[in-house]
C-alpha positions as CSV (number, residue, x, y, z in Angstrom):
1,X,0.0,0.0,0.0
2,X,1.4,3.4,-1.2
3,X,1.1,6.2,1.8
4,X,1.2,10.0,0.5
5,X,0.8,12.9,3.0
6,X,-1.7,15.1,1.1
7,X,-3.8,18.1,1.3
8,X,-7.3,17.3,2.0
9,X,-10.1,20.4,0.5
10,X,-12.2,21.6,2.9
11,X,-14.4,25.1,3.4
12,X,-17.0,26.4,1.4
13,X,-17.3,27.2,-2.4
14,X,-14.4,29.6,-3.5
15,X,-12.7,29.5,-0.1
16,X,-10.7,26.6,0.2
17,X,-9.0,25.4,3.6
18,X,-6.8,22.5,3.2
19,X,-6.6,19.6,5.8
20,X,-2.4,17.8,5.8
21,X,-4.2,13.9,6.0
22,X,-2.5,10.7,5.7
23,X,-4.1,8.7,3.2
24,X,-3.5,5.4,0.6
25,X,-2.5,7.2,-2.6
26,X,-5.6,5.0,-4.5
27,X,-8.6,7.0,-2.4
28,X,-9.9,9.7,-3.9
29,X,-8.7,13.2,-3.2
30,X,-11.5,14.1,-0.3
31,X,-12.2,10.2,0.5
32,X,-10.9,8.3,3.5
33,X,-8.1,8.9,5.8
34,X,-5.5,6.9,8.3
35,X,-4.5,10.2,9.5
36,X,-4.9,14.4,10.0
37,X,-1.4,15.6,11.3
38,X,-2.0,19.7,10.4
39,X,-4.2,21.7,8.7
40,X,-3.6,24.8,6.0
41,X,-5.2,28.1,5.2
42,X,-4.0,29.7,1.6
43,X,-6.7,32.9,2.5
44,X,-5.0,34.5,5.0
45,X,-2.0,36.5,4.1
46,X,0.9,35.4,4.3
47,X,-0.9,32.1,4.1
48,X,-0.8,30.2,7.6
49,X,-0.3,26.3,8.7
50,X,-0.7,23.9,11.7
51,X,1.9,20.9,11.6
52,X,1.9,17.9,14.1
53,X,5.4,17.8,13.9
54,X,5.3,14.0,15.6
55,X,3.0,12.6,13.6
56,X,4.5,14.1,10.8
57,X,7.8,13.1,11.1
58,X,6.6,9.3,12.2
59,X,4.8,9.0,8.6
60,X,7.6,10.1,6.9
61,X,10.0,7.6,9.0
62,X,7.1,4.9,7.8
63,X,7.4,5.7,4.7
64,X,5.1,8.1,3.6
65,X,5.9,10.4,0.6
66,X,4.6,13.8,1.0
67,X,3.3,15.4,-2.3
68,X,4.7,18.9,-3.7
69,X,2.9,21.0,-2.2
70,X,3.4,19.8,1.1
71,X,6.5,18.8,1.2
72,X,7.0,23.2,0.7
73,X,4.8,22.8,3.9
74,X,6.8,20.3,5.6
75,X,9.9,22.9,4.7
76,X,8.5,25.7,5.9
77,X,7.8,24.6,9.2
78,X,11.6,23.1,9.6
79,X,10.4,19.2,9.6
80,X,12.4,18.4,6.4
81,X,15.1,19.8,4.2
């Protein structure tokens, strides 16, 4: 089973807010998840996150490949390289 750390869409029409989830890389983008470890807001300015550092850095040990875009969220928040 293939694990990707991946933004989850949340909020209303026009107004995304992302949830970072843990999921198999064959459920659908919004589907089921093994795990929420942060959450991120592109509408604020500058745009603001919420990392489990942990969790996050357990999955990856496991693991679990983190897609672009979060891995520039990963960065940001001094988890990875």
């Amino acid at each position: 089973m293939a694990v990707k750390i991946r933004l989850r869409r949340m909020g209303y029409k026009k107004h995304p807010v992302y949830r970072i989830v843990v999921a198999d890389s064959r459920v659908a983008r919004d589907g089921k998840c093994i795990d929420e470890i942060g959450t991120y807001d592109p509408n604020t300015n500058p745009s603001s996150f919420k990392v489990d550092e942990e969790a996050a850095k357990k999955w990856l040990a496991n693991g679990a490949q983190p897609t672009e875009t979060v891995s520039k969220i990963l960065k940001l928040a001094g988890i990875t390289n």
